[in-house]
C-alpha beads as a LAMMPS data file, in Angstrom:
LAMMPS data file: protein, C-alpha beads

86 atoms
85 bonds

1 atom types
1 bond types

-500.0 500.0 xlo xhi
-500.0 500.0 ylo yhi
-500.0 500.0 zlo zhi

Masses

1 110.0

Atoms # bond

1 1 1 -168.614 65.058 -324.914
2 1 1 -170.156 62.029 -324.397
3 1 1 -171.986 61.328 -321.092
4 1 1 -172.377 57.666 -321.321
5 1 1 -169.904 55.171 -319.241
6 1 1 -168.457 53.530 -321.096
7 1 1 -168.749 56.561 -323.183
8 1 1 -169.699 56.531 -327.129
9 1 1 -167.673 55.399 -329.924
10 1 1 -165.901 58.566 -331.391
11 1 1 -167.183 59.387 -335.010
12 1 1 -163.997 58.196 -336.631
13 1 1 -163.704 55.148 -334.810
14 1 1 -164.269 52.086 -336.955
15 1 1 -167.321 50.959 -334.499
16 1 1 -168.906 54.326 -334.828
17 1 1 -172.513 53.322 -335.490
18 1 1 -172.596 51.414 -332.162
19 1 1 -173.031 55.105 -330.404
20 1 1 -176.350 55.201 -328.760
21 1 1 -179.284 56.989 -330.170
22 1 1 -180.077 60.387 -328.655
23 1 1 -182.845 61.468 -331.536
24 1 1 -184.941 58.798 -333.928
25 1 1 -187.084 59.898 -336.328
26 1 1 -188.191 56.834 -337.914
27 1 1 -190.897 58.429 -339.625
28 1 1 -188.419 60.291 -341.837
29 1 1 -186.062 57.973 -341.981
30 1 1 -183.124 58.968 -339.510
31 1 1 -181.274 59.148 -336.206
32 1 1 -179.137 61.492 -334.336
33 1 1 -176.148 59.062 -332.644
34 1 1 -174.689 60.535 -329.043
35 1 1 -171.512 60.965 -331.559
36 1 1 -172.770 63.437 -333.694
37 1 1 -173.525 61.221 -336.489
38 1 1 -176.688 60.705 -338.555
39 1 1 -177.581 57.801 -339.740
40 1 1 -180.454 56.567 -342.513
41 1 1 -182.618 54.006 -342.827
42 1 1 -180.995 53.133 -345.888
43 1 1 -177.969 52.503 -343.899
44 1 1 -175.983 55.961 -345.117
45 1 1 -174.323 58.238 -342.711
46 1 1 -173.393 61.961 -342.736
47 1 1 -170.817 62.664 -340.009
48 1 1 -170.134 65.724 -337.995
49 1 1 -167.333 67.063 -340.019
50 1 1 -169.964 66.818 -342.929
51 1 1 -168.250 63.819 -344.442
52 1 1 -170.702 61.214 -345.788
53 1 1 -170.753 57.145 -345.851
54 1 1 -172.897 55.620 -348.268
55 1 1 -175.159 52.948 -347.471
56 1 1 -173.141 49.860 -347.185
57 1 1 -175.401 47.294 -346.078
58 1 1 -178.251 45.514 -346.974
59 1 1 -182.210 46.423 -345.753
60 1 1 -184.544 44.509 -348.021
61 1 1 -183.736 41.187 -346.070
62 1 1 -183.483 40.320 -342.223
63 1 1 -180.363 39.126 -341.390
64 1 1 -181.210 35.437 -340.339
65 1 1 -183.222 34.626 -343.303
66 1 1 -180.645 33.529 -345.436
67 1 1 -182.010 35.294 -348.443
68 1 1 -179.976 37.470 -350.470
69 1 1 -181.269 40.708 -351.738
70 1 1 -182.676 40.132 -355.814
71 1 1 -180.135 43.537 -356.905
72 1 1 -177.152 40.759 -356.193
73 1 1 -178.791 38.110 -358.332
74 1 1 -180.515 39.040 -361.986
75 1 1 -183.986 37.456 -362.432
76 1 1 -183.559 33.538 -364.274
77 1 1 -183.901 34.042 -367.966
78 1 1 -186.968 32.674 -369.757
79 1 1 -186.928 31.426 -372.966
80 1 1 -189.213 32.112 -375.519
81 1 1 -191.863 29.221 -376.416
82 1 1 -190.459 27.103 -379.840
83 1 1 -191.872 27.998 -382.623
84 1 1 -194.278 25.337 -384.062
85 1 1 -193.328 22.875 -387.084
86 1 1 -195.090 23.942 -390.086

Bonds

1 1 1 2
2 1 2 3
3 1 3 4
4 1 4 5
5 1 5 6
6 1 6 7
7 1 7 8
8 1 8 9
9 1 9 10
10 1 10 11
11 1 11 12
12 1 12 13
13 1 13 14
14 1 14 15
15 1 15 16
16 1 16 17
17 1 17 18
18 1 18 19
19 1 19 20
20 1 20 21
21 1 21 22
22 1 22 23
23 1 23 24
24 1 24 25
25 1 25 26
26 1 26 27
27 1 27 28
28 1 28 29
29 1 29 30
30 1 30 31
31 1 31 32
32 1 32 33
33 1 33 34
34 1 34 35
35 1 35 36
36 1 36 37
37 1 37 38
38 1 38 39
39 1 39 40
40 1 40 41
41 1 41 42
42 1 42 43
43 1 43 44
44 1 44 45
45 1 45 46
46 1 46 47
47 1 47 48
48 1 48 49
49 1 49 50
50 1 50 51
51 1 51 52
52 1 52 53
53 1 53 54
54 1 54 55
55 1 55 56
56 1 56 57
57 1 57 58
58 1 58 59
59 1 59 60
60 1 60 61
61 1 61 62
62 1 62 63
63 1 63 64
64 1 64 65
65 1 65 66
66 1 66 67
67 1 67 68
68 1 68 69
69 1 69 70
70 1 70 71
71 1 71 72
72 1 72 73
73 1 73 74
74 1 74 75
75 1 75 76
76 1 76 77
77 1 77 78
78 1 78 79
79 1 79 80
80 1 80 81
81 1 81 82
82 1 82 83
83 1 83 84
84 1 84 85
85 1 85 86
């Protein structure tokens, strides 16, 4: 039960990951939310139930830099130098 007023998101609720943290371990790469969920740094969950959510959002780019991650757009193609006239 959660002891926070207004208390916790429940773990199926749609806002779930706005629970607060009770146990970060940033050093390996996780937290422990007052709901019983964990969460990743690659933003993946594994919920109490032992249901998991894959990572569904970016974390190679901050979010007001207007960049978009390089896996969403292939590298330009370079073409090969022309092949002198004989």
């Amino acid at each position: 039960m959660c002891p926070h007023t207004p208390p916790c998101p429940d773990a199926r609720a749609l806002d779930r990951e706005a629970a607060r943290t009770v146990v970060s371990h940033p050093e390996q790469g996780w937290s422990l939310l007052c709901n019983g969920i964990v969460v990743f740094e690659d933003t993946g969950e594994l919920l109490p139930g032992g249901d998991t959510v894959a990572p569904h959002r970016p974390t190679d780019v901050s979010a007001n830099s207007g960049i978009v991650p390089s896996a969403q757009h292939p590298a330009p193609q370079i073409a090969a130098p022309a092949e002198p006239a004989a």
